[in-house]
C-alpha positions in Angstrom: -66.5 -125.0 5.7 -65.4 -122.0 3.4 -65.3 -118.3 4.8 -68.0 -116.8 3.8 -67.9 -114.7 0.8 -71.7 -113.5 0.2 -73.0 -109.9 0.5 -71.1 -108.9 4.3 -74.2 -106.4 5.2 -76.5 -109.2 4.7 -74.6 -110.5 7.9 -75.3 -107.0 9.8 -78.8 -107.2 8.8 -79.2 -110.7 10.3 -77.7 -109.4 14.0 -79.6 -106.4 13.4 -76.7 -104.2 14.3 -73.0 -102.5 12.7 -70.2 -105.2 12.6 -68.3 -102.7 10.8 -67.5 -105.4 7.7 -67.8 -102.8 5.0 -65.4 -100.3 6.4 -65.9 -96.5 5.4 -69.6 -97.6 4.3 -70.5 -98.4 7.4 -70.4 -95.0 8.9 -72.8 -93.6 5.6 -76.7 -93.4 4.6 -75.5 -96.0 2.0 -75.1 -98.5 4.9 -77.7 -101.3 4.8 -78.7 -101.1 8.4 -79.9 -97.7 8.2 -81.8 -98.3 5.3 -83.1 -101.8 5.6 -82.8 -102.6 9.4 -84.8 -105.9 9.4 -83.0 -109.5 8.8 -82.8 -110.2 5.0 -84.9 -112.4 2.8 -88.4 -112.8 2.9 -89.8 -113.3 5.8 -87.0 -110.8 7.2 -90.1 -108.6 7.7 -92.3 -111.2 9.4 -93.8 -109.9 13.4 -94.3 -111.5 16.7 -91.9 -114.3 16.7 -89.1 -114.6 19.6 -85.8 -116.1 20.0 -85.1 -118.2 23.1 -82.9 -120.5 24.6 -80.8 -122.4 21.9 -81.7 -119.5 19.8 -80.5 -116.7 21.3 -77.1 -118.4 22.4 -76.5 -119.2 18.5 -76.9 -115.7 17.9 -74.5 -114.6 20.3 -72.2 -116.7 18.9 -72.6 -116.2 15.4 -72.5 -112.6 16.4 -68.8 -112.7 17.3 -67.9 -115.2 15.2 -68.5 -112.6 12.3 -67.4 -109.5 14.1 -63.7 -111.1 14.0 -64.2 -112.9 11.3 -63.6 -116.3 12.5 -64.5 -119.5 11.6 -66.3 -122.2 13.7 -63.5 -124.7 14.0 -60.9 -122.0 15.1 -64.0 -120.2 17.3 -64.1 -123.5 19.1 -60.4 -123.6 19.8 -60.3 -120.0 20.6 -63.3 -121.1 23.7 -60.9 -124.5 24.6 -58.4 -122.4 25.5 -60.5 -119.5 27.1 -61.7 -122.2 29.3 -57.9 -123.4 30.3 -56.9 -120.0 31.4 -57.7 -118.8 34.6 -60.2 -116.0 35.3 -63.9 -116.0 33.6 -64.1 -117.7 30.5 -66.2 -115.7 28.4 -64.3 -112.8 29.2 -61.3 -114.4 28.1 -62.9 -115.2 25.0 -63.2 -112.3 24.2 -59.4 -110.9 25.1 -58.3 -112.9 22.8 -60.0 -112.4 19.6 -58.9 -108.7 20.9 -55.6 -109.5 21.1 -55.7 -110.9 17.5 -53.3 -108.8 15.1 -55.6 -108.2 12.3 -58.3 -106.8 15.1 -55.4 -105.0 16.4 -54.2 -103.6 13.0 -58.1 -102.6 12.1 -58.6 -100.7 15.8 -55.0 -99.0 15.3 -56.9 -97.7 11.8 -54.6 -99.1 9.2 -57.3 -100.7 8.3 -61.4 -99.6 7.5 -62.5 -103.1 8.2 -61.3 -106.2 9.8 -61.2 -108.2 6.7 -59.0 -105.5 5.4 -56.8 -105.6 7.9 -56.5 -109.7 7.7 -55.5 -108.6 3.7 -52.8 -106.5 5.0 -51.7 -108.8 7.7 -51.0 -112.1 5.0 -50.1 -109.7 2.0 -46.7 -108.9 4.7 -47.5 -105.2 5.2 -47.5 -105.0 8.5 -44.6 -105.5 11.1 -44.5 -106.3 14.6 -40.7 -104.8 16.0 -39.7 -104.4 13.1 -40.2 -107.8 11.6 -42.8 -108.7 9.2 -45.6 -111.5 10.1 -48.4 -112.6 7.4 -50.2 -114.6 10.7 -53.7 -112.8 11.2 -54.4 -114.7 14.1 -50.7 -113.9 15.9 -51.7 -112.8 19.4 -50.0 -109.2 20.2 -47.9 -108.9 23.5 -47.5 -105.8 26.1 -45.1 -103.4 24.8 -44.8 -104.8 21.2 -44.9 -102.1 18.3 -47.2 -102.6 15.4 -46.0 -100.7 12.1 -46.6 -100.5 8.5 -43.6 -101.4 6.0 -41.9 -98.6 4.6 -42.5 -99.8 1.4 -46.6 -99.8 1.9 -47.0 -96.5 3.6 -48.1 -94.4 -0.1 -50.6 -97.4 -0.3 -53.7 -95.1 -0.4 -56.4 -97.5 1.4 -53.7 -97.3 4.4 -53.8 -93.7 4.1 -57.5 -92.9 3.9 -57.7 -95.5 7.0 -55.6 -93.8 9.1 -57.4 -90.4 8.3 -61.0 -92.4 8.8 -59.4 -93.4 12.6 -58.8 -90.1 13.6 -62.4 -89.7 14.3 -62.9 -92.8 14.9 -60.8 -93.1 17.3 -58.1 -95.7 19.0 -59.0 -98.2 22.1 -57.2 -97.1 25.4 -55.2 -100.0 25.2 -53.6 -99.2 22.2 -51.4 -96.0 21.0 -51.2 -94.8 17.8 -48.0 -92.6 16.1 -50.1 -91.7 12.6 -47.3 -89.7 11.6 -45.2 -92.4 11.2 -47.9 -95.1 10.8 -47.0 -97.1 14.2 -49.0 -98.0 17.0 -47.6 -99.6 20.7 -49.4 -102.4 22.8 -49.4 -100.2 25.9 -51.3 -103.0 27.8 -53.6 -106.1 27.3 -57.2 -105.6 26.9 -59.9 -106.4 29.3 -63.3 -106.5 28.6 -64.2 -102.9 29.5 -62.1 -102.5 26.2 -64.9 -104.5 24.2 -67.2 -102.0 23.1 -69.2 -104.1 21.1 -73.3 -105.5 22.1 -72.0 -109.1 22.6 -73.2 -111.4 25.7 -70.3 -113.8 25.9 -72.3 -115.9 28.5 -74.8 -117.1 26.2 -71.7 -118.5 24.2 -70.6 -119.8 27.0 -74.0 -121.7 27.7 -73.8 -123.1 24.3 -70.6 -124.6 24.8 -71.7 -126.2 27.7 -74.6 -127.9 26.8 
């Protein structure tokens, strides 16, 4: 299966919520949601009809599974291993696709958008201690410093990021030094850090049918 490459707010309009895909977009009137808030194609306006069971535990998962841009035979490995680790599993589903450095390079604000961030992540301009990684996916550690290369700091899309995140906002997890475009891991995330309208039982459920 190839990643997706169609129209991203078609994706938003199919969850019927913001997954934030089209970066600085996403926070105008120009953003498809506010003007088109119904799935697309059409039916997309058709009433009365319900999602249950099978249904709404596809959605859930499909919902994530484009939030963090991830595809389903890595989504699947990502939930094997949530279910190896200790604790609830769902949760640690979630953790981890937080813990992933391109979601941790977007929610620092070097990036508008996740895909962006992935970009930035493979195109080596981003470095973790001081050494450069092109691995999206790389799971950050406590205490590790995320920067941008010297050499990628007049890049203007990093720039007009980092100015977009200062309203935005950073997690509590994370700290962010935007004078000198570097951000700390000041602890692992839990899922009180995951703001986003996700039930990760439902995945779960699916999984285990």
């Amino acid at each position: 299966m190839a990643r997706y490459s169609g129209p991203v707010c078609r994706l938003c309009r199919r969850e019927r919520m913001k997954l934030y895909l089209k970066g600085d977009r996403c926070f105008k009137e120009k953003c498809a949601i506010e003007r088109r808030g119904y799935p697309p194609g059409q039916h997309g306006q058709r009433r009365g009809r319900r999602t249950l069971g099978y249904g709404l535990q596809l959605r859930a998962k499909q919902k994530v599974k484009r939030i963090y841009g991830i595809l389903e035979k890595q989504f699947r490995n990502y939930f094997k291993e949530a279910e190896r680790q200790k604790g609830i599993t769902g949760e640690n589903l979630l953790v981890m696709l937080e813990r992933r450095l391109d979601n941790v390079v977007y929610s620092l604000g070097f990036a508008s958008s996740r895909p962006q961030a992935r970009q930035l992540v493979r195109h080596g301009h981003i470095q973790i201690d001081g050494r450069k990684t092109t691995i999206p996916s790389l799971q950050v550690r406590e205490g590790q410093g995320i920067t941008v290369k010297q050499g990628s700091r007049k890049n203007t899309h990093i720039q007009s990021s980092i100015e977009t995140a200062r309203g935005r906002g950073v997690p509590e997890w994370l700290d962010l030094d935007a004078d000198n475009y570097a951000g700390k891991i000041l602890r692992l995330p839990t899922r009180q850090d995951v703001k986003h309208d996700v039930e990760e039982g439902l995945i779960v459920e699916l999984y285990s049918r």
